[in-house]
C-alpha positions as CSV (number, residue, x, y, z in Angstrom):
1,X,-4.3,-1.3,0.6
2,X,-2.5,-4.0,2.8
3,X,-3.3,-6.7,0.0
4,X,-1.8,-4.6,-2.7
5,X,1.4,-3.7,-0.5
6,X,1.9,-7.3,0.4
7,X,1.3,-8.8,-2.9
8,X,3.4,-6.6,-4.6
9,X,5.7,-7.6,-2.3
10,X,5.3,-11.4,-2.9
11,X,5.6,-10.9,-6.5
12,X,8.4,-8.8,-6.3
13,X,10.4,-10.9,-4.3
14,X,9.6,-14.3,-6.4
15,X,10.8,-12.5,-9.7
16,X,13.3,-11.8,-8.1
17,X,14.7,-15.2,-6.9
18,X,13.7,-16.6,-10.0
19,X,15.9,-14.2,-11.9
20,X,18.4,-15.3,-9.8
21,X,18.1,-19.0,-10.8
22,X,16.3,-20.3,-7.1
23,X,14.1,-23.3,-7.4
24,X,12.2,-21.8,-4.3
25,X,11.4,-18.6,-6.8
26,X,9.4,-21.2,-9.4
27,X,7.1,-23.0,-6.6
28,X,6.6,-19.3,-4.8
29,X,5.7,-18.4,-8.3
30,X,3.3,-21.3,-9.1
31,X,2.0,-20.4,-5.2
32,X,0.8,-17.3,-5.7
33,X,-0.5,-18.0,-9.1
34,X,-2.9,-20.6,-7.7
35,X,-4.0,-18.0,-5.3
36,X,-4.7,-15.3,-7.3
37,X,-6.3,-17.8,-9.7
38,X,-8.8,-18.9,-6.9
39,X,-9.1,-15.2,-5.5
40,X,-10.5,-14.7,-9.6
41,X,-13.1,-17.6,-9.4
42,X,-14.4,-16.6,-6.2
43,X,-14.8,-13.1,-8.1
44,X,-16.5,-15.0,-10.4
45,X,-19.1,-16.7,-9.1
46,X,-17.4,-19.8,-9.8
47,X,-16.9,-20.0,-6.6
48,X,-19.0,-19.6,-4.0
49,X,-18.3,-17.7,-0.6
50,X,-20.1,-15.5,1.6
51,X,-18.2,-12.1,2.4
52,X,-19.5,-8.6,2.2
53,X,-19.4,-6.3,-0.4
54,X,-16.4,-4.3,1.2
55,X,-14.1,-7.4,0.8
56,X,-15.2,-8.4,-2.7
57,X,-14.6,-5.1,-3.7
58,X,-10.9,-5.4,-2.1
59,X,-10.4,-8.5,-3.5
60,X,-11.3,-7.4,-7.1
61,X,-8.9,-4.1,-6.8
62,X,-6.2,-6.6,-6.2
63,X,-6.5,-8.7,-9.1
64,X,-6.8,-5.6,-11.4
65,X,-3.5,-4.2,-9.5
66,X,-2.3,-7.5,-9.9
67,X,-3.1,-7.4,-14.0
68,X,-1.3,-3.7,-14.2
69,X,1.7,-5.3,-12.4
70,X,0.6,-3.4,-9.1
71,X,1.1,0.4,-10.6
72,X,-1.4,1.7,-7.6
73,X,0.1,-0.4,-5.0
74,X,3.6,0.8,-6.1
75,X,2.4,4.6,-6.2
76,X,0.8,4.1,-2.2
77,X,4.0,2.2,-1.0
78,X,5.8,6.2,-1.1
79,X,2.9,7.8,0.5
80,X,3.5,7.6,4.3
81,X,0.2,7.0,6.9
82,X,0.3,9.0,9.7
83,X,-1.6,7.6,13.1
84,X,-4.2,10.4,14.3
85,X,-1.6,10.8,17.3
86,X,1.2,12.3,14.5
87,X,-1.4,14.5,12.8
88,X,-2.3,16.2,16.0
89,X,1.3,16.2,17.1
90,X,2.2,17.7,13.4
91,X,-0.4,20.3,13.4
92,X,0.8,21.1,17.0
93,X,4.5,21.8,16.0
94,X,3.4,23.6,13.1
95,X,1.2,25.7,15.0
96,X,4.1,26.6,17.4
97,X,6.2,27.0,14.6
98,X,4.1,29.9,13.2
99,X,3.8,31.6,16.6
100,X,7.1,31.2,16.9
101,X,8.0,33.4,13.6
102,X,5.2,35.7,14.0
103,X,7.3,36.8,17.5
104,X,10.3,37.0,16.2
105,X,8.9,39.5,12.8
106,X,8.0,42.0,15.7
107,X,11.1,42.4,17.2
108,X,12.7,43.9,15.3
109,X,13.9,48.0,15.1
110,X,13.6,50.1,12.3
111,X,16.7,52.2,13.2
């Protein structure tokens, strides 16, 4: 998920300078393109390297976000991540919240 959210980023910010006519855009561009290139050889066994199965799989959903110009990276960049801390915290306000109306429903008169 990182990888997606900062390449995405990358690319995003070296069209951008190139559309606005920076040198610096073009070598960023080349940059990442040799990268990406050598993150695909590694994939394919062109290159050898010795990582687990969890990374190779990470680094093979990247190049395929990569190739759909980063559609599920740019869906996860709205979602927000919440530490276990805010959950709990969440579920505890929520949880006051509904005691808090249930109280109030039952005073009131029926005059």
């Amino acid at each position: 998920m990182f990888i997606n959210k900062v390449g995405l980023v990358f690319d995003e910010r070296t069209a951008t300078a190139i559309k606005t006519g920076k040198k610096a855009g073009l070598t960023s561009k080349a940059n990442l393109d040799m990268i990406f290139a050598r993150f695909a050889l590694l994939m394919e066994g062109i290159e050898t390297f010795d990582v687990g199965q969890r990374i190779q799989l990470l680094i093979k959903n990247m190049l395929q976000d990569r190739e759909n110009n980063w559609s599920n990276a740019k869906k996860s960049v709205n979602q927000v991540i919440m530490t276990p801390k805010q959950i709990a915290d969440a579920e505890m306000r929520k949880t006051q919240q509904a005691h808090q109306q249930s109280n109030q429903g039952g005073n009131y008169n029926n005059n």
